[in-house]
mmCIF file of the N, C-alpha and C atoms, coordinates in Angstrom:
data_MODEL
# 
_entry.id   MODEL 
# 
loop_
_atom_site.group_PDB 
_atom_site.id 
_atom_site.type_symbol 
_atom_site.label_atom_id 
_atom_site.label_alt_id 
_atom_site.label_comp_id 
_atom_site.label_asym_id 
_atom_site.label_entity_id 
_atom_site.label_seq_id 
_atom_site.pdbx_PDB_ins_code 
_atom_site.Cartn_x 
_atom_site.Cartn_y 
_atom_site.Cartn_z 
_atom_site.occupancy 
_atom_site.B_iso_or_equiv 
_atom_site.pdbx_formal_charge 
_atom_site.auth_seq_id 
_atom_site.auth_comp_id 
_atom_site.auth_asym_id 
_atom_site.auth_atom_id 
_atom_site.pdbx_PDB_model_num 
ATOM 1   N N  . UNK A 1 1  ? -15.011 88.162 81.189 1.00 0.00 ? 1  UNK A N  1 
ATOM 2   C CA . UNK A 1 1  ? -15.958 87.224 80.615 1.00 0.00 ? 1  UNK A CA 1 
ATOM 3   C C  . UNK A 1 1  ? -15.198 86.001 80.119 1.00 0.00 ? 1  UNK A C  1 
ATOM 4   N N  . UNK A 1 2  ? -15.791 84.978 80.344 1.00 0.00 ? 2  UNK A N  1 
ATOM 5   C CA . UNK A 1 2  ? -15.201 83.524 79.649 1.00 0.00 ? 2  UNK A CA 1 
ATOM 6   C C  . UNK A 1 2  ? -15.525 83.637 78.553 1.00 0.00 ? 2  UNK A C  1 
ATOM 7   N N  . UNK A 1 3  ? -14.555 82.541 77.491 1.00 0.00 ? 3  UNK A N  1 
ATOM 8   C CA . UNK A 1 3  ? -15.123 82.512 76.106 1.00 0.00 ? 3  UNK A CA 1 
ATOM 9   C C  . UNK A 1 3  ? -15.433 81.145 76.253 1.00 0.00 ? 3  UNK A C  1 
ATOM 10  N N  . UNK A 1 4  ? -17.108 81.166 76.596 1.00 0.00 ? 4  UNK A N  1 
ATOM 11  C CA . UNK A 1 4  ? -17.643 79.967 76.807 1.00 0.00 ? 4  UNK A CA 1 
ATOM 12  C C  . UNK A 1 4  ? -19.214 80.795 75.932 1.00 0.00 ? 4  UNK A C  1 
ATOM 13  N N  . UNK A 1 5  ? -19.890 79.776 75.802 1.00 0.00 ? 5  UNK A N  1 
ATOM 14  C CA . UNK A 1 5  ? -21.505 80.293 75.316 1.00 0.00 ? 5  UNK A CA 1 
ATOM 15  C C  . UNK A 1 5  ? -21.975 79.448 75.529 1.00 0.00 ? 5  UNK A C  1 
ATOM 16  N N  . UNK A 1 6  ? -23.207 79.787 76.373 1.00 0.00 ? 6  UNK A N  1 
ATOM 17  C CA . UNK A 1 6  ? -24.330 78.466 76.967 1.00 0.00 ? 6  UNK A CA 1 
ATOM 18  C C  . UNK A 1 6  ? -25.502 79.049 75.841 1.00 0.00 ? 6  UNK A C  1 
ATOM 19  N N  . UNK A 1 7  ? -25.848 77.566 75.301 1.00 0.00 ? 7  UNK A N  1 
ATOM 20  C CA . UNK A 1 7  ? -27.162 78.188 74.416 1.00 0.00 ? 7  UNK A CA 1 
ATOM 21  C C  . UNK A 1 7  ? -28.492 77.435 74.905 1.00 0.00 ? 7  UNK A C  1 
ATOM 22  N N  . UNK A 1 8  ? -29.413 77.831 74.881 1.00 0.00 ? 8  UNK A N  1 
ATOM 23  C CA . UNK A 1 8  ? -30.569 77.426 75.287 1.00 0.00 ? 8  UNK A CA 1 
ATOM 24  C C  . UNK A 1 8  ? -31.649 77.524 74.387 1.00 0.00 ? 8  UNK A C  1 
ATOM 25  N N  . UNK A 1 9  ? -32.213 76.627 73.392 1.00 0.00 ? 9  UNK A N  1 
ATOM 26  C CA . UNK A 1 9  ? -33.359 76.523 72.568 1.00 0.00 ? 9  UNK A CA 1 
ATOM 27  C C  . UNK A 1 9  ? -34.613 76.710 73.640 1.00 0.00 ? 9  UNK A C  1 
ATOM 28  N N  . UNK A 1 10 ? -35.411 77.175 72.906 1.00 0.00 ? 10 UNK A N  1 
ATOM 29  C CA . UNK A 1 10 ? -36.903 77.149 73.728 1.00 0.00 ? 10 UNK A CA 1 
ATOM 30  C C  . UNK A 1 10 ? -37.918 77.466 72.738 1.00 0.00 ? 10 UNK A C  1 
ATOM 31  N N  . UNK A 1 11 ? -39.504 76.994 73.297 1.00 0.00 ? 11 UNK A N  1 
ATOM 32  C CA . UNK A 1 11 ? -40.734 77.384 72.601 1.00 0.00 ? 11 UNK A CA 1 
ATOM 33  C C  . UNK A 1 11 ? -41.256 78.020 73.865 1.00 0.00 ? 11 UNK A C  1 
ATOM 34  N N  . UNK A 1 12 ? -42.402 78.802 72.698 1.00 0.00 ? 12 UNK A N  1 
ATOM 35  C CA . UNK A 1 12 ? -43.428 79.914 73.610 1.00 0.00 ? 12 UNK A CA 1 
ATOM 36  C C  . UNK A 1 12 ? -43.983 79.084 74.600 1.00 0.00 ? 12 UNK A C  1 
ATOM 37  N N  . UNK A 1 13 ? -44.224 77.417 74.637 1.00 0.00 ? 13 UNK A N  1 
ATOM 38  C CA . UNK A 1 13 ? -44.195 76.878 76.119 1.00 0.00 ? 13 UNK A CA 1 
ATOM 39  C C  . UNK A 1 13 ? -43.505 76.988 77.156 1.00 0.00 ? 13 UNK A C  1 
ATOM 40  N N  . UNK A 1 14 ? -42.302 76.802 76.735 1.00 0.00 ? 14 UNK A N  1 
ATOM 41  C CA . UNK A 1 14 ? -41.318 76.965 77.755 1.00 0.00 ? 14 UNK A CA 1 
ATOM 42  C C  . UNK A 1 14 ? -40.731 78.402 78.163 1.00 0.00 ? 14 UNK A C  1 
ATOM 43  N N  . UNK A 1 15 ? -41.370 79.317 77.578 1.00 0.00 ? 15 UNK A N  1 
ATOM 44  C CA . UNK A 1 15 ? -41.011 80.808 78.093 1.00 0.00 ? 15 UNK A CA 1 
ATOM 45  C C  . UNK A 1 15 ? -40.817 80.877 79.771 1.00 0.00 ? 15 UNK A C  1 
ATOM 46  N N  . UNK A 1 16 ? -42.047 80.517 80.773 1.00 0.00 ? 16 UNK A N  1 
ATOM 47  C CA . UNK A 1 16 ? -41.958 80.480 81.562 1.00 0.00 ? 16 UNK A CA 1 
ATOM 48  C C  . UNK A 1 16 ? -40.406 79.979 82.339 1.00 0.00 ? 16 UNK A C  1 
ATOM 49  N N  . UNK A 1 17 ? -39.855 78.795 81.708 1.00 0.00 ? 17 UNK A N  1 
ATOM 50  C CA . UNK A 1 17 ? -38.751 78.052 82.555 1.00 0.00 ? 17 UNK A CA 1 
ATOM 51  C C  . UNK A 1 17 ? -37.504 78.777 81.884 1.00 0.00 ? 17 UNK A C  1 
ATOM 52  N N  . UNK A 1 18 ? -37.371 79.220 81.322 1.00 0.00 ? 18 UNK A N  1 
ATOM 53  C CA . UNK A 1 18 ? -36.298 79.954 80.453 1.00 0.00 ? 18 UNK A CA 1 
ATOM 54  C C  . UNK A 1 18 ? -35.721 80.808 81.227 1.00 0.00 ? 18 UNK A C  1 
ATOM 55  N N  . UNK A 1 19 ? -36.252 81.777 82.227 1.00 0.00 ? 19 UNK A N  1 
ATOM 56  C CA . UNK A 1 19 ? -35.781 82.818 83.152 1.00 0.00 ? 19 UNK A CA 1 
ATOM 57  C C  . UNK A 1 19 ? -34.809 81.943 84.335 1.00 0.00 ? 19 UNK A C  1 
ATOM 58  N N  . UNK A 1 20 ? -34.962 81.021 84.438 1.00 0.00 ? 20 UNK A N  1 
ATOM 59  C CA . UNK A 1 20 ? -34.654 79.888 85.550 1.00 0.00 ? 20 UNK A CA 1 
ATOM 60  C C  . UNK A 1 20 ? -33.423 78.738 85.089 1.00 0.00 ? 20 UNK A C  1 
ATOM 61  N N  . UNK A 1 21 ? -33.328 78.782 83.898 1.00 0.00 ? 21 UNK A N  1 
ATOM 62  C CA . UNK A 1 21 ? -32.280 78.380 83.136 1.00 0.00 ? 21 UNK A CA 1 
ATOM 63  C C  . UNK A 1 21 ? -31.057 79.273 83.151 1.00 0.00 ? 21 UNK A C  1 
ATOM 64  N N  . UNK A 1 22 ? -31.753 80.426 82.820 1.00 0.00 ? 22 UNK A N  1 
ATOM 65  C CA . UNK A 1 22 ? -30.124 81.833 82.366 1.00 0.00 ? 22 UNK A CA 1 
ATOM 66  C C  . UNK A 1 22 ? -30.127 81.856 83.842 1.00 0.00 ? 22 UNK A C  1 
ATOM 67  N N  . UNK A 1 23 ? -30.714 82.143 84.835 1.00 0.00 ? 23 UNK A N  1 
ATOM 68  C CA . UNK A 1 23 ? -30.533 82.244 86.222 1.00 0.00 ? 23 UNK A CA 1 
ATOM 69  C C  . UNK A 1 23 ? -29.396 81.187 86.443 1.00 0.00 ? 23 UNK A C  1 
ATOM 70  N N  . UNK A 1 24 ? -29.813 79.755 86.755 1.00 0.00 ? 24 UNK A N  1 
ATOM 71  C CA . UNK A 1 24 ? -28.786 78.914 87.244 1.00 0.00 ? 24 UNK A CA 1 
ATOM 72  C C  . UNK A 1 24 ? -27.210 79.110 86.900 1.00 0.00 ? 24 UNK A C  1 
ATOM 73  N N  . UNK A 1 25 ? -27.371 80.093 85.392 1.00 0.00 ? 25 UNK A N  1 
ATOM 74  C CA . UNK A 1 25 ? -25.386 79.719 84.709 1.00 0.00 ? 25 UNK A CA 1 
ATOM 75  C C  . UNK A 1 25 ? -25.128 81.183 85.832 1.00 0.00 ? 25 UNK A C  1 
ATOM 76  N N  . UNK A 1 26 ? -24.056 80.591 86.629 1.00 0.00 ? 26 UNK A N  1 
ATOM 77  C CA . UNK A 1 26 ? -23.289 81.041 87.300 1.00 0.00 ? 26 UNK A CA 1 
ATOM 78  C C  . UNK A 1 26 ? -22.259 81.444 86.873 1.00 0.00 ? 26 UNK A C  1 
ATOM 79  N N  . UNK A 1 27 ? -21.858 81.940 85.649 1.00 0.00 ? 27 UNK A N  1 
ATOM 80  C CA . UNK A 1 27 ? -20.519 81.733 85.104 1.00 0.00 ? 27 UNK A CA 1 
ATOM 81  C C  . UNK A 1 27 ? -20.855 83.414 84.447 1.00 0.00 ? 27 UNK A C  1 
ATOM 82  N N  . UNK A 1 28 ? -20.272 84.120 84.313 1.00 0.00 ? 28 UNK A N  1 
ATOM 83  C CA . UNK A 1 28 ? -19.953 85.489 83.454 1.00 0.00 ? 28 UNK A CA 1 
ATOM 84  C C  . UNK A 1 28 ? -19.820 84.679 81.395 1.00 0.00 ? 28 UNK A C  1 
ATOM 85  N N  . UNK A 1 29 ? -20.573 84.808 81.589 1.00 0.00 ? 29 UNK A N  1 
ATOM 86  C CA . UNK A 1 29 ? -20.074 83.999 79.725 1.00 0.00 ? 29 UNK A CA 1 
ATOM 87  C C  . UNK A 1 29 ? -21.375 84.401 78.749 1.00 0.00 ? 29 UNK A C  1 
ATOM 88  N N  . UNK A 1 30 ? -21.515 84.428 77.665 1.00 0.00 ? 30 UNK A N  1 
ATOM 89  C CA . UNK A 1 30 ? -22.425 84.644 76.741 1.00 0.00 ? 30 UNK A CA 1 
ATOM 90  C C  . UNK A 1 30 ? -23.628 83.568 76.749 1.00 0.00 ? 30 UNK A C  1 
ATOM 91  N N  . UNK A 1 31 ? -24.802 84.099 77.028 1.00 0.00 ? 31 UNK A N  1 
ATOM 92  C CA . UNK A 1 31 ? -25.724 83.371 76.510 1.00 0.00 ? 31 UNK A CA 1 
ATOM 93  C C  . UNK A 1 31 ? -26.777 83.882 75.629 1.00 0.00 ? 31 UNK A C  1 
ATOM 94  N N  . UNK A 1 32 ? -26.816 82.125 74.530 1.00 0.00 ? 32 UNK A N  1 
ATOM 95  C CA . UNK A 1 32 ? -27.840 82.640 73.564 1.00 0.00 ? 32 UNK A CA 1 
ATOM 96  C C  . UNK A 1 32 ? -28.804 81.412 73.621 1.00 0.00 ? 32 UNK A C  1 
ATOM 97  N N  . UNK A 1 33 ? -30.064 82.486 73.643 1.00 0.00 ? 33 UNK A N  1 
ATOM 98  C CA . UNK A 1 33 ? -31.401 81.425 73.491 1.00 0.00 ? 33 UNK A CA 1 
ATOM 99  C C  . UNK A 1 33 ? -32.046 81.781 72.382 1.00 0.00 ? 33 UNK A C  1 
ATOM 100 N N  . UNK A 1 34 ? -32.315 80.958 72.257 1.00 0.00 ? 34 UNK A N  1 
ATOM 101 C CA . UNK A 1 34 ? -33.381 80.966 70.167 1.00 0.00 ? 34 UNK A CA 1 
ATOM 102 C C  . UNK A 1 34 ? -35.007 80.234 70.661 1.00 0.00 ? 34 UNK A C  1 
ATOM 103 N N  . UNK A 1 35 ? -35.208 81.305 69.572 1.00 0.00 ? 35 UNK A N  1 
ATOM 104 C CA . UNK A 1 35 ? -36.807 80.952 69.871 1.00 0.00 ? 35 UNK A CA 1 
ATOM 105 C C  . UNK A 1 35 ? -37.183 79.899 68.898 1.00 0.00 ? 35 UNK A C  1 
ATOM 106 N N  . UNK A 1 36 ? -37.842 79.034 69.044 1.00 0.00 ? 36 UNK A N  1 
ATOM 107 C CA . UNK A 1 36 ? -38.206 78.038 68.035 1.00 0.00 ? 36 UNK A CA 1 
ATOM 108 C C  . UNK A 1 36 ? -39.473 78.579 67.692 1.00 0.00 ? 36 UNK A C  1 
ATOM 109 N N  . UNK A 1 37 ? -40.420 79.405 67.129 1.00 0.00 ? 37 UNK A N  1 
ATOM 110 C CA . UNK A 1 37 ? -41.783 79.509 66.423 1.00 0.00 ? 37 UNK A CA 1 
ATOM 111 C C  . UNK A 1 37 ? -41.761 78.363 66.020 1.00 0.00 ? 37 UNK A C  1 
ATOM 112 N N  . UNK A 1 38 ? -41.498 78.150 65.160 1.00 0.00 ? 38 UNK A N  1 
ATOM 113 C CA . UNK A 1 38 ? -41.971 76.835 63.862 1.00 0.00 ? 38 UNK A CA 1 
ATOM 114 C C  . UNK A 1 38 ? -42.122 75.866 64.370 1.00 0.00 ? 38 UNK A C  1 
ATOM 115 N N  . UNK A 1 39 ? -41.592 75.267 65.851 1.00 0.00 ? 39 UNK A N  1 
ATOM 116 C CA . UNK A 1 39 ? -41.226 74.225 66.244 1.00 0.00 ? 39 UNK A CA 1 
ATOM 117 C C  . UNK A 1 39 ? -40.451 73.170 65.856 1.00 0.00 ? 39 UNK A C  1 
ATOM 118 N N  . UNK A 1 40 ? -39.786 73.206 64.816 1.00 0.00 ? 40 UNK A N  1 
ATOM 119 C CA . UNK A 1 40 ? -38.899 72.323 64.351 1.00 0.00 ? 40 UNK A CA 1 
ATOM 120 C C  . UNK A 1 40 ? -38.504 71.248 64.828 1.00 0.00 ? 40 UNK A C  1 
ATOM 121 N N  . UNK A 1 41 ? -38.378 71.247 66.316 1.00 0.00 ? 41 UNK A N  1 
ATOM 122 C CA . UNK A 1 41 ? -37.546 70.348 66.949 1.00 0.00 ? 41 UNK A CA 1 
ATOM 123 C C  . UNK A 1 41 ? -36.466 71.058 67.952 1.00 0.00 ? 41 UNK A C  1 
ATOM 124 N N  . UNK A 1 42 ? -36.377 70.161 69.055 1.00 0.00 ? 42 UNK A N  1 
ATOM 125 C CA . UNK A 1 42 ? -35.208 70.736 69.557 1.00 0.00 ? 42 UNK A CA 1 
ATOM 126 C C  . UNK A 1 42 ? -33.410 71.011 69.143 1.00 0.00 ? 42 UNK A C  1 
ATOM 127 N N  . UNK A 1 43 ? -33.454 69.552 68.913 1.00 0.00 ? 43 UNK A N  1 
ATOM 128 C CA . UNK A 1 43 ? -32.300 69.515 67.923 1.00 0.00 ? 43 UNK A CA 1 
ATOM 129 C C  . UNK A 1 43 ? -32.356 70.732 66.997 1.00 0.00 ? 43 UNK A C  1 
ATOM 130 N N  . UNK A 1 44 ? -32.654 71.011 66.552 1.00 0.00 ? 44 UNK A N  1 
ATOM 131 C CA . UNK A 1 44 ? -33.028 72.023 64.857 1.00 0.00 ? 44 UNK A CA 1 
ATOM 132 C C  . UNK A 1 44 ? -32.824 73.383 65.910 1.00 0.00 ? 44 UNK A C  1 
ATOM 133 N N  . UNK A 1 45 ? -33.322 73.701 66.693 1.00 0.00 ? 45 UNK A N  1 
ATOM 134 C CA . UNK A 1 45 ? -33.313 74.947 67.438 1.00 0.00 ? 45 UNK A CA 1 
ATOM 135 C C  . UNK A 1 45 ? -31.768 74.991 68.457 1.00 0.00 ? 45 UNK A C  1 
ATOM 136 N N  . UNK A 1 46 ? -31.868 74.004 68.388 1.00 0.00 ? 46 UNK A N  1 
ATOM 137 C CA . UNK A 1 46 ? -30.167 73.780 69.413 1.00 0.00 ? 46 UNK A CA 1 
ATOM 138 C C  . UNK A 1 46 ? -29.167 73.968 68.375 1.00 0.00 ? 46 UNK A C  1 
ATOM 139 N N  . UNK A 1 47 ? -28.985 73.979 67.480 1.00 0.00 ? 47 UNK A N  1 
ATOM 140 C CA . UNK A 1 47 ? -28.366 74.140 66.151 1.00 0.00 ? 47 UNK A CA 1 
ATOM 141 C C  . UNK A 1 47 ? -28.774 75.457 65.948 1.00 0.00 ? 47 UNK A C  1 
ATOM 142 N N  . UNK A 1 48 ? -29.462 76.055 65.965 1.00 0.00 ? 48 UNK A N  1 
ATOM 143 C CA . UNK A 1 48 ? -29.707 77.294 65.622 1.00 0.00 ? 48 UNK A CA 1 
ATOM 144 C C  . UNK A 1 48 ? -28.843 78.389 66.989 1.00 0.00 ? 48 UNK A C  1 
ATOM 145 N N  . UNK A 1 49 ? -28.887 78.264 67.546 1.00 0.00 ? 49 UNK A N  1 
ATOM 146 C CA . UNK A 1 49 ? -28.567 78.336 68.659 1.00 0.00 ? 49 UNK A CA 1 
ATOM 147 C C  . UNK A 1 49 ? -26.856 78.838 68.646 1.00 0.00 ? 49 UNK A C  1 
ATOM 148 N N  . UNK A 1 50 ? -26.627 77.156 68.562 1.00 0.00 ? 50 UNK A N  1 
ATOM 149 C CA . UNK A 1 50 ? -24.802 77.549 68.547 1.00 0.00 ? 50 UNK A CA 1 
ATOM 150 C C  . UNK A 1 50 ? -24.273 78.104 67.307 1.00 0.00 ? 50 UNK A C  1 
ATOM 151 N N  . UNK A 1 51 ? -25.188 78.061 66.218 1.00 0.00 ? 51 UNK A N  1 
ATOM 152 C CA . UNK A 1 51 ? -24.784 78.946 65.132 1.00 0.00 ? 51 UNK A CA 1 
ATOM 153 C C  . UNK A 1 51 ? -24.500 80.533 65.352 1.00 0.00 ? 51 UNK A C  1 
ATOM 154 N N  . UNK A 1 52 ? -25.269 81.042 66.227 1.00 0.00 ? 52 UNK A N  1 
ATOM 155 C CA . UNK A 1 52 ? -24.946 82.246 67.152 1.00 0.00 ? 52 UNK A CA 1 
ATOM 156 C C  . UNK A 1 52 ? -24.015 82.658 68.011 1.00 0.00 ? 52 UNK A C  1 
ATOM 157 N N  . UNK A 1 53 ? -23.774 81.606 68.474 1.00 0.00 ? 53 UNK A N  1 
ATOM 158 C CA . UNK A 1 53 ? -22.531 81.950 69.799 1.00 0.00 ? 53 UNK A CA 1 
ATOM 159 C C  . UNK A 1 53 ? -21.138 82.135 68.748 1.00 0.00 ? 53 UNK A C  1 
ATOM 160 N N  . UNK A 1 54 ? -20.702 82.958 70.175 1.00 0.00 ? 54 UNK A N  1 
ATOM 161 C CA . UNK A 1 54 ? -19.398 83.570 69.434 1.00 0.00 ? 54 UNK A CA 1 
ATOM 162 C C  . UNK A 1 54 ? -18.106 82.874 70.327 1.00 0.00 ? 54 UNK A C  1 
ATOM 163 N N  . UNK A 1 55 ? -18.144 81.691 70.242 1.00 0.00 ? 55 UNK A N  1 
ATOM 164 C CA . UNK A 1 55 ? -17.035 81.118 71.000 1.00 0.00 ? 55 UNK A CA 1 
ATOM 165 C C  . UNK A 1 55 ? -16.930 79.695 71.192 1.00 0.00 ? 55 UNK A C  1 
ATOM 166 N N  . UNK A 1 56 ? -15.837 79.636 70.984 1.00 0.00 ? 56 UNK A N  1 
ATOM 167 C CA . UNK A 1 56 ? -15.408 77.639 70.704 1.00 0.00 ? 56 UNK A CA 1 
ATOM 168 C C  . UNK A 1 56 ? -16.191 76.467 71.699 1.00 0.00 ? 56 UNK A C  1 
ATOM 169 N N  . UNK A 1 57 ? -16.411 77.083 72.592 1.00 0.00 ? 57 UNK A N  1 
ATOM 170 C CA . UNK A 1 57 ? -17.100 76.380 74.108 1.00 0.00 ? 57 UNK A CA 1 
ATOM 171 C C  . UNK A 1 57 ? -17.480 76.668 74.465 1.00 0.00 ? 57 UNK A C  1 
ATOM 172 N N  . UNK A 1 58 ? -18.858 75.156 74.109 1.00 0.00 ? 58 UNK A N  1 
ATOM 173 C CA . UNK A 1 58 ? -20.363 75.818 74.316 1.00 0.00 ? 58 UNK A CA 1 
ATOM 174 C C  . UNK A 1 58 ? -20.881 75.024 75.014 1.00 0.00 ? 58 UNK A C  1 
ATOM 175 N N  . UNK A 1 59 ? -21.806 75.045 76.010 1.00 0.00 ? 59 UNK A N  1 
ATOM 176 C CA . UNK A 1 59 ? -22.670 74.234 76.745 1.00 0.00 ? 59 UNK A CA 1 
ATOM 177 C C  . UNK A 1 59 ? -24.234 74.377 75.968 1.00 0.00 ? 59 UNK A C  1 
ATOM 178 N N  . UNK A 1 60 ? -24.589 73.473 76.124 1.00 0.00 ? 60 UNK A N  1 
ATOM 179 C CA . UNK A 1 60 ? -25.957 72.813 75.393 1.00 0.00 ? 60 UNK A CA 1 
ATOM 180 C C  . UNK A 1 60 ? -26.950 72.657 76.659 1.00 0.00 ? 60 UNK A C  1 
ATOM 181 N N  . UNK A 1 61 ? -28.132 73.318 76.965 1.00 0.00 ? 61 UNK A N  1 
ATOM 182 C CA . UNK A 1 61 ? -29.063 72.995 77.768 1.00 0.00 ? 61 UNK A CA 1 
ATOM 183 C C  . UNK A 1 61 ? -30.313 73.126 76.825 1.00 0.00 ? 61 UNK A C  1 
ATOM 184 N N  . UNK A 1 62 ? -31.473 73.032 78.057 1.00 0.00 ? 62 UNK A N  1 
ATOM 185 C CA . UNK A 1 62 ? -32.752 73.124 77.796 1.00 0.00 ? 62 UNK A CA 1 
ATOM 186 C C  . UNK A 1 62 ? -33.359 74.373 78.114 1.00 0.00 ? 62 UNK A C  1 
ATOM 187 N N  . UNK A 1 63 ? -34.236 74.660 77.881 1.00 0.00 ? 63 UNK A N  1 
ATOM 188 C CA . UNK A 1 63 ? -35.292 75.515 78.759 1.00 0.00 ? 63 UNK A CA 1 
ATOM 189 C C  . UNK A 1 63 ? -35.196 75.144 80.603 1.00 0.00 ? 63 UNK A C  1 
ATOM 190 N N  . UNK A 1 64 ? -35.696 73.736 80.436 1.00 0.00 ? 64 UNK A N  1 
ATOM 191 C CA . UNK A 1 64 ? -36.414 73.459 81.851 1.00 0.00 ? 64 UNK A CA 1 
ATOM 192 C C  . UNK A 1 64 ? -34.905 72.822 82.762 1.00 0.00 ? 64 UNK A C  1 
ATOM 193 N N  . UNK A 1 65 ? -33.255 72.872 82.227 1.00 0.00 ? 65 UNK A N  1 
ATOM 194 C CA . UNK A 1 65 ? -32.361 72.748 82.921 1.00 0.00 ? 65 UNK A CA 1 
ATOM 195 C C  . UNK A 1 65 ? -32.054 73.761 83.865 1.00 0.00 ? 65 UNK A C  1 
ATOM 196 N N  . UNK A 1 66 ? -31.640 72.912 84.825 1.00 0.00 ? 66 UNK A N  1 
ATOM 197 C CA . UNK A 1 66 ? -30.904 74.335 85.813 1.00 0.00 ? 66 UNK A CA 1 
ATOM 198 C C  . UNK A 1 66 ? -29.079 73.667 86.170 1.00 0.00 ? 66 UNK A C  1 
ATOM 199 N N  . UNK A 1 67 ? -28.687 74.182 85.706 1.00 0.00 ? 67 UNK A N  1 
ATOM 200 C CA . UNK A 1 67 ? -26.967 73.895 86.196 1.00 0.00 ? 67 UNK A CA 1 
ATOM 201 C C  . UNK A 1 67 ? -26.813 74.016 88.070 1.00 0.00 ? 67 UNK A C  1 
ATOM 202 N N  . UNK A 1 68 ? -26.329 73.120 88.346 1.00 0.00 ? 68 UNK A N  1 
ATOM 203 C CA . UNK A 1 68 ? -25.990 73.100 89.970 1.00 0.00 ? 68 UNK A CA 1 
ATOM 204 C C  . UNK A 1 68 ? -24.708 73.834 90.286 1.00 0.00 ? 68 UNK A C  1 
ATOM 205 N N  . UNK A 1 69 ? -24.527 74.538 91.282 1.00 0.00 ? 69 UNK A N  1 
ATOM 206 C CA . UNK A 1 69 ? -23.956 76.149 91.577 1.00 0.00 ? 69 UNK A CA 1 
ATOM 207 C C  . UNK A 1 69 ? -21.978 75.521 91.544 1.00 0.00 ? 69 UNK A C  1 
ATOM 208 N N  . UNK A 1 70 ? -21.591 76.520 90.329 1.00 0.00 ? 70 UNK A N  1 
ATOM 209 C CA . UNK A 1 70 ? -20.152 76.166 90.074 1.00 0.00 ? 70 UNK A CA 1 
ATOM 210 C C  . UNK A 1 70 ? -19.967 74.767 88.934 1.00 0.00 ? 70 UNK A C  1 
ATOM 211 N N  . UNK A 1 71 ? -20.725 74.143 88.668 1.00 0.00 ? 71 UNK A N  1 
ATOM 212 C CA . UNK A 1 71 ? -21.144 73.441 87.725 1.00 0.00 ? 71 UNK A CA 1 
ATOM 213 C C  . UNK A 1 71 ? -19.854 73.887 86.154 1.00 0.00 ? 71 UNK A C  1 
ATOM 214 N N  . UNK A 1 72 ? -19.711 75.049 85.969 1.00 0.00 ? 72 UNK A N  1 
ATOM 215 C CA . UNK A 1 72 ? -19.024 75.691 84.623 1.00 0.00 ? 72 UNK A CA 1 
ATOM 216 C C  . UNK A 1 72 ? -18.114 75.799 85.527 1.00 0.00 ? 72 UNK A C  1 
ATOM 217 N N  . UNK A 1 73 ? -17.868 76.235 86.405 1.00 0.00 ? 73 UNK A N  1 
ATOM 218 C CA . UNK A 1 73 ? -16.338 77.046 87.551 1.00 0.00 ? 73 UNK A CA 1 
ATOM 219 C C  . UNK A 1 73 ? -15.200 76.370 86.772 1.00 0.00 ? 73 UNK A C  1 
# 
């Protein structure tokens, strides 16, 4: 495993695109997605986010991103 952590904020809208996000990371590495209920904001949930990961290097996406193949390699 890399010590990398891709985090991914999302709302119960974006549940749907979320499966399609962790899909694209091609990379063996930790991912954490946070649920935003409250809606706070993305920012606020993207912060929540890397407060979780357990490792110095982190990639920042969306829900509705998809990384292009080897993209982390």
């Amino acid at each position: 495993m890399v010590d990398l952590s891709v985090c991914i904020p999302y709302t119960h809208s974006d549940e749907h695109l979320l499966e399609e996000a962790v899909a694209s990371v091609d990379l063996d590495c930790e991912i954490v997605t946070f649920l935003d209920e409250e809606r706070r904001g993305a920012g606020w949930a993207r912060n929540q986010a890397v407060a979780q990961a357990s490792h110095d290097w982190i990639v920042k996406m969306d829900a509705d991103d998809r990384l292009d193949s080897g993209t982390l390699a």
